[in-house]
VMD Tcl script that builds the backbone (N, CA, C; Angstrom):
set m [mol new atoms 255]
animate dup $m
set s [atomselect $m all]
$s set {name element resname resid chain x y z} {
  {N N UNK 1 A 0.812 -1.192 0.000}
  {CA C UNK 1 A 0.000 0.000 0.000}
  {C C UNK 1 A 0.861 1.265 0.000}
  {N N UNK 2 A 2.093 1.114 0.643}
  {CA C UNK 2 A 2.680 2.165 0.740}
  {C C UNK 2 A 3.686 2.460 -0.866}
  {N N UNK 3 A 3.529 1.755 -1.565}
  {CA C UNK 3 A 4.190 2.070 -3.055}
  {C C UNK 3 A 3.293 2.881 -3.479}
  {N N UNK 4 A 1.739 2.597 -3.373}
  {CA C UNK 4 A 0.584 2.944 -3.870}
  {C C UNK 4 A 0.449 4.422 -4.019}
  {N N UNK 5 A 0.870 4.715 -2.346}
  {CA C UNK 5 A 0.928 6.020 -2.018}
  {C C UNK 5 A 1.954 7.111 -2.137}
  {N N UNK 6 A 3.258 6.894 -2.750}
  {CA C UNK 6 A 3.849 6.747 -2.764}
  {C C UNK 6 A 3.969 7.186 -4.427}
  {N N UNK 7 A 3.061 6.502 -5.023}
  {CA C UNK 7 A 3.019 6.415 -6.706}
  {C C UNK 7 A 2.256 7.842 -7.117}
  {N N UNK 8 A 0.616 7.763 -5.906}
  {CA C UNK 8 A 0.129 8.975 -6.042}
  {C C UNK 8 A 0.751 10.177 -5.892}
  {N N UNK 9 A 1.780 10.122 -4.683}
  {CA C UNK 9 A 2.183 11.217 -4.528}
  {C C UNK 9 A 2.923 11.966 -5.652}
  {N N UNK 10 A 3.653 10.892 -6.626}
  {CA C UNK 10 A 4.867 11.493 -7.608}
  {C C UNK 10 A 3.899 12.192 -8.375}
  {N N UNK 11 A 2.684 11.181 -8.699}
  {CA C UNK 11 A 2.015 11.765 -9.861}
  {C C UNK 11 A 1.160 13.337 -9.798}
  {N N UNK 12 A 0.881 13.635 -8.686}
  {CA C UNK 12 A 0.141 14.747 -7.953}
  {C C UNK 12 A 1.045 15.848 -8.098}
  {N N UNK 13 A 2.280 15.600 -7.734}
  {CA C UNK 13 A 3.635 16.576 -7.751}
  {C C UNK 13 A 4.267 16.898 -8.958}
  {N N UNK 14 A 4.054 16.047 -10.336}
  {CA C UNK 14 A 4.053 16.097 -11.407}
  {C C UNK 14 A 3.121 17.105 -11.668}
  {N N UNK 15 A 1.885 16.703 -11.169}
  {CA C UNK 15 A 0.540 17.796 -12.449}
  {C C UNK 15 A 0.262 19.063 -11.241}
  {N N UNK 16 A 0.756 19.120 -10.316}
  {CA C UNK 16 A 0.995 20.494 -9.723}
  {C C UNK 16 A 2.477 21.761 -9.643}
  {N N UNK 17 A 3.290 20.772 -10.562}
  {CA C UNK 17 A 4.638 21.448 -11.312}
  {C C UNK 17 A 4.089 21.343 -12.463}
  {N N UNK 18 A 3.319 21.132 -13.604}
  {CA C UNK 18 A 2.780 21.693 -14.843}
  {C C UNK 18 A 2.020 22.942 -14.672}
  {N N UNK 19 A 1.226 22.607 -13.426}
  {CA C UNK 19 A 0.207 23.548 -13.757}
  {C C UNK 19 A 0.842 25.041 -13.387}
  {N N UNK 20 A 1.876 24.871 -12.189}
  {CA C UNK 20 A 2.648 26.204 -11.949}
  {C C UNK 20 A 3.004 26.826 -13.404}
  {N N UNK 21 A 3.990 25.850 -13.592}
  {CA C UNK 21 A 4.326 26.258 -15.452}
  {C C UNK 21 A 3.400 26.845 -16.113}
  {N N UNK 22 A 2.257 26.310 -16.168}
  {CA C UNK 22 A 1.315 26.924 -17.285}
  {C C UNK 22 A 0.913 28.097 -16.475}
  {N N UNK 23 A 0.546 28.161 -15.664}
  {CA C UNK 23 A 0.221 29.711 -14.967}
  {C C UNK 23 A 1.495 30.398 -15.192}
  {N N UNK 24 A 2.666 30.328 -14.911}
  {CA C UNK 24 A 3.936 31.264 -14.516}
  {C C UNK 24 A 4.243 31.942 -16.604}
  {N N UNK 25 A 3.702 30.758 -17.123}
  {CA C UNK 25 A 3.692 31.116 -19.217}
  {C C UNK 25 A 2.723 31.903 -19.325}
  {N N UNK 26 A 1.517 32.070 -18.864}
  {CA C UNK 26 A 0.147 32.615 -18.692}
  {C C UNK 26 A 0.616 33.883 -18.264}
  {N N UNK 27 A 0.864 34.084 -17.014}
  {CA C UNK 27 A 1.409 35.575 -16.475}
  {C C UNK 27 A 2.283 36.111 -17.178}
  {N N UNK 28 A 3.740 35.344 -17.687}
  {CA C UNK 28 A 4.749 36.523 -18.511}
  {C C UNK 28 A 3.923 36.759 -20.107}
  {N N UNK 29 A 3.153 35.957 -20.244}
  {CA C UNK 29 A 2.094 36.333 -21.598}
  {C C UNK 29 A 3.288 35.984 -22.983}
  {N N UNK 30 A 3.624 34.246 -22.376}
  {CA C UNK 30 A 4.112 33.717 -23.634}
  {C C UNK 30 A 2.769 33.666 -24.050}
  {N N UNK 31 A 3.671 33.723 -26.081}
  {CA C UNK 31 A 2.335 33.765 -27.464}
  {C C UNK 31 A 1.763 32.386 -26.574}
  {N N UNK 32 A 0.782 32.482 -27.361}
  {CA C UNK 32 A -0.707 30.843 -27.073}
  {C C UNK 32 A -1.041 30.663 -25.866}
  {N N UNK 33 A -0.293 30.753 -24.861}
  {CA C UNK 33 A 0.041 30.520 -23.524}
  {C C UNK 33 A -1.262 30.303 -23.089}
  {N N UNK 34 A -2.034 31.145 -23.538}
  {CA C UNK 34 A -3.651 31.201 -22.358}
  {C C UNK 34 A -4.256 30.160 -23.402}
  {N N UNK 35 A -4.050 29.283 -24.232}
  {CA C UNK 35 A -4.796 28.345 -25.234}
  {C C UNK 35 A -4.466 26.785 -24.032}
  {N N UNK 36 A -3.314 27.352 -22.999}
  {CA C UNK 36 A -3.527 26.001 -22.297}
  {C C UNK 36 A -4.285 25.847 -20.887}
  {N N UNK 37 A -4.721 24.924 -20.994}
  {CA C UNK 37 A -5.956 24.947 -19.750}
  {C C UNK 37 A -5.331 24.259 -18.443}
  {N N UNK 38 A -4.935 24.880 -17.418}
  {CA C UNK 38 A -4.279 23.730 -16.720}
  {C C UNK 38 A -5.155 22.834 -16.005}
  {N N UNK 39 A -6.373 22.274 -16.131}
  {CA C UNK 39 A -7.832 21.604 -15.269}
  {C C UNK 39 A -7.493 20.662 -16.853}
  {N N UNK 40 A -6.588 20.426 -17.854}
  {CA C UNK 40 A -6.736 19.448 -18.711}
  {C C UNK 40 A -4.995 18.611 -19.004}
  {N N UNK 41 A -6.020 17.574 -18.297}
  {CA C UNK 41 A -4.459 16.031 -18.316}
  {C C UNK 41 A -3.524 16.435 -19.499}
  {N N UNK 42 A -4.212 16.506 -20.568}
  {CA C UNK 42 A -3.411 16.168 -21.800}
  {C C UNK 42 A -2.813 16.955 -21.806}
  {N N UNK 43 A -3.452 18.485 -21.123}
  {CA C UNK 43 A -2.033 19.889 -21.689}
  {C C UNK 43 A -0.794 19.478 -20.267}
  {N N UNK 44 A -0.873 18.789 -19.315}
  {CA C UNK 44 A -0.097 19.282 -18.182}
  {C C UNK 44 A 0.788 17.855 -18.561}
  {N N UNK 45 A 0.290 16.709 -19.167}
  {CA C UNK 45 A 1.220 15.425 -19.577}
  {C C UNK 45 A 1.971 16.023 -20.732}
  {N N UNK 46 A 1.879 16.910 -21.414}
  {CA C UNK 46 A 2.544 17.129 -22.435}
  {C C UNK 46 A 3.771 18.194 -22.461}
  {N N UNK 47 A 3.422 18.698 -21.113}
  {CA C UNK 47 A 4.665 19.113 -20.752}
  {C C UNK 47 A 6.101 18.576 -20.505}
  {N N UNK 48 A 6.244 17.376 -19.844}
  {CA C UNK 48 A 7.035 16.771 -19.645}
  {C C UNK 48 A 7.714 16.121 -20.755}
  {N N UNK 49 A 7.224 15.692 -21.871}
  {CA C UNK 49 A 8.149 15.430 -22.970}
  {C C UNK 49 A 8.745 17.056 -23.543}
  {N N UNK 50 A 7.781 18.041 -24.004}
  {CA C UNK 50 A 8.543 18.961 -24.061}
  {C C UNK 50 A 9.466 19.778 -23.287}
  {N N UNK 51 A 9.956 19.660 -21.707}
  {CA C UNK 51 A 10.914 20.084 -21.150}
  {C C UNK 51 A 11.999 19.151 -21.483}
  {N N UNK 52 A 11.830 17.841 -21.819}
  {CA C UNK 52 A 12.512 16.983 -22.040}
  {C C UNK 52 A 13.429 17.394 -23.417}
  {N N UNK 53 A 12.526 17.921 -24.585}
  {CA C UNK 53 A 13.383 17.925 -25.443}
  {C C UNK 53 A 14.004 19.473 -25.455}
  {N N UNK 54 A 13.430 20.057 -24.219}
  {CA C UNK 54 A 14.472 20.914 -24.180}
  {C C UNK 54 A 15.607 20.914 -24.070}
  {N N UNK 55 A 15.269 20.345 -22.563}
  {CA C UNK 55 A 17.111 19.143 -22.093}
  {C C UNK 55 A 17.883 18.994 -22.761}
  {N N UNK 56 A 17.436 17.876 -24.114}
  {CA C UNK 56 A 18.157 17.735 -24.904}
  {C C UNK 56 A 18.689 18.318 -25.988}
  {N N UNK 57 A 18.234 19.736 -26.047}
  {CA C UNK 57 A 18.515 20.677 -26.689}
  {C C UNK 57 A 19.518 21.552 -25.963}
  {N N UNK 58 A 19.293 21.848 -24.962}
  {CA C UNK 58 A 20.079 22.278 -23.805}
  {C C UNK 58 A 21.566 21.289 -23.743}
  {N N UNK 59 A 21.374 19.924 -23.984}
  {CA C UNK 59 A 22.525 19.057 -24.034}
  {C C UNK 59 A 23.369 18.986 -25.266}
  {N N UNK 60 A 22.817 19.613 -26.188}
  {CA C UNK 60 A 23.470 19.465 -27.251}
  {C C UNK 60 A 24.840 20.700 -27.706}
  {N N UNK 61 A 25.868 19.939 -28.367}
  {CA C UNK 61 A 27.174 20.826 -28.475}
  {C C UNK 61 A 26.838 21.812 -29.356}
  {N N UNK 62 A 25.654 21.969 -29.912}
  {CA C UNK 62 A 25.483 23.335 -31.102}
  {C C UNK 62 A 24.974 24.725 -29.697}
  {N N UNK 63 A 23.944 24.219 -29.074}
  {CA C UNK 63 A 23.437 24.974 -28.174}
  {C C UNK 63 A 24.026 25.252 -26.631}
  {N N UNK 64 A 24.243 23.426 -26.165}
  {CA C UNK 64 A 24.570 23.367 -25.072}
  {C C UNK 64 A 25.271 24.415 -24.223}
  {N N UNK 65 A 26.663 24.178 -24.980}
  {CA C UNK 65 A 27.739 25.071 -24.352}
  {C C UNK 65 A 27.204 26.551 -23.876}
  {N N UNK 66 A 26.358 27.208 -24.634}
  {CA C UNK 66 A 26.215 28.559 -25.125}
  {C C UNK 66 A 25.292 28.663 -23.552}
  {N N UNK 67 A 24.406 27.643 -23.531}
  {CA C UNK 67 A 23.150 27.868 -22.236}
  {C C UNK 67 A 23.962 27.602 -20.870}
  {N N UNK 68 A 25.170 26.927 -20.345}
  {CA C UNK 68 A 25.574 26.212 -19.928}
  {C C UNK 68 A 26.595 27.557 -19.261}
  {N N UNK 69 A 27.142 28.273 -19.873}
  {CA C UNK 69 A 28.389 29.163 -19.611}
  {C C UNK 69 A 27.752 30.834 -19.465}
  {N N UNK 70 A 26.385 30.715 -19.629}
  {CA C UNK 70 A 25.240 32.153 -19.239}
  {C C UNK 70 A 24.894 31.522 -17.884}
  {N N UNK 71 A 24.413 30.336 -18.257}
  {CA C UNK 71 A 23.551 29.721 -16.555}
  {C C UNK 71 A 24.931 30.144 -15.510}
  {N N UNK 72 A 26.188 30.050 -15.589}
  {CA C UNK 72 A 26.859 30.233 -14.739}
  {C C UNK 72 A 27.184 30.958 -14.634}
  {N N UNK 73 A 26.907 32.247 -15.418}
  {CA C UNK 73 A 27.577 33.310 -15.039}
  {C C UNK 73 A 26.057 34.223 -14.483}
  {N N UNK 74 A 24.927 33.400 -14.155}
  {CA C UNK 74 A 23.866 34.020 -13.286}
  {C C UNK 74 A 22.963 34.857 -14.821}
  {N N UNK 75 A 23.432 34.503 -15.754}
  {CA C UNK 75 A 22.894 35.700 -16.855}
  {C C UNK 75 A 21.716 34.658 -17.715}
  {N N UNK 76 A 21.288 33.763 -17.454}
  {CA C UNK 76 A 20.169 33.147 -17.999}
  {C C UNK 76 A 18.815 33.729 -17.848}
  {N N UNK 77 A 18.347 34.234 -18.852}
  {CA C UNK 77 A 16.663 35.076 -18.850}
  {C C UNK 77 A 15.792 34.247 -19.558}
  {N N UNK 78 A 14.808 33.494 -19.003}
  {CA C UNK 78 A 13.610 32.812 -19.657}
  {C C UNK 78 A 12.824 34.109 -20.141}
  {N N UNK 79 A 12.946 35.233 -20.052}
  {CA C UNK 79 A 12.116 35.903 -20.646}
  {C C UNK 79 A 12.293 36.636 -22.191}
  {N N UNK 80 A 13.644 36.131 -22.796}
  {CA C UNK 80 A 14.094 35.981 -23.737}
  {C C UNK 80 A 13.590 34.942 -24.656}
  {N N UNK 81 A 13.289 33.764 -23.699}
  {CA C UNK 81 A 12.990 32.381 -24.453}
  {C C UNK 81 A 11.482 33.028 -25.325}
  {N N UNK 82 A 11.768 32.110 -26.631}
  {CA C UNK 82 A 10.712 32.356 -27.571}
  {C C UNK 82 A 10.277 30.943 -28.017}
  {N N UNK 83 A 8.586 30.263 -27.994}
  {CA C UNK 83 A 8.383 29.192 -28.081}
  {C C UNK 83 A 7.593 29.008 -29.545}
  {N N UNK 84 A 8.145 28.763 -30.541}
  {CA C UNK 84 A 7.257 28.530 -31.347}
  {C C UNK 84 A 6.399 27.386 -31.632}
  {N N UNK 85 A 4.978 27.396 -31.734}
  {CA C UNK 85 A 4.089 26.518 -32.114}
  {C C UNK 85 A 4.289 26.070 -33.150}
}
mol reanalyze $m
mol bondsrecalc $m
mol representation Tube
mol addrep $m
């Protein structure tokens, strides 16, 4: 029982870190931003592959380095970031 609970908890903590996201995109008034509903599974599951391929965009030697050597010098602005649909 206690995996059970345990399982709920990850998953709860998952779709209440989307939904921050989608509110915190909502407030800086990224484009579409208000087209996502956070009261809907599919928009808050679909987050997680797309941070993912951020990652891996973020991991990569064309980009990587470039995000990697701002993050440390404290100079990283998400409000720069531009998301195209």
């Amino acid at each position: 029982m206690r995996e059970v609970r345990e399982a709920f908890r990850a998953i709860t903590a998952e779709e209440e870190a989307a939904t921050a996201l989608i509110f915190a995109l909502q407030r800086r008034r990224y484009p579409r931003a208000n087209e996502l509903d956070s009261y809907k599974h599919a928009h808050k599951a679909g987050l997680t592959p797309f941070l993912r391929a951020i990652e891996s965009i973020a991991d990569s030697d064309e980009f990587g380095h470039l995000l990697r050597n701002e993050f440390v010098r404290g100079r990283v602005s998400f409000r720069r970031m531009t998301i195209a649909w």
